[in-house]
Phi, psi and omega in degrees: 000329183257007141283357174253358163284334180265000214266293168278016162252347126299345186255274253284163148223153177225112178057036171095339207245158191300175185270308208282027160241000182263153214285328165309307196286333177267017182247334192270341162287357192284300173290343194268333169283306204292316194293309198286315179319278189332315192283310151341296176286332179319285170315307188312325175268348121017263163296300172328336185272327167317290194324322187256009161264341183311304175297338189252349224248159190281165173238151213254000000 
């Protein structure tokens, strides 16, 4: 979703001007990279954390 959110605001127009050159639209996509990294790492540590409990943990 946020590469077709980077995607049309390179394509889109508005009032004559791309959607991605007004200073809103680039700020918020700006916030919306921040979340989805963040949200990347979350899963990566995650599952990594999962992983290692599969592998490392005793079995009763």
């Amino acid at each position: 979703m946020f590469e077709l959110t980077v995607t049309y605001s390179k394509q889109g127009v508005q009032f004559g001007r791309l959607i991605g050159k007004f200073q809103a639209v680039r700020r918020q996509i700006t916030i919306l990279a921040g979340e989805v990294t963040a949200a990347k790492s979350i899963v990566i540590n995650s599952k990594n954390k999962c992983r290692n409990l599969l592998f490392t943990s005793n079995p009763i």
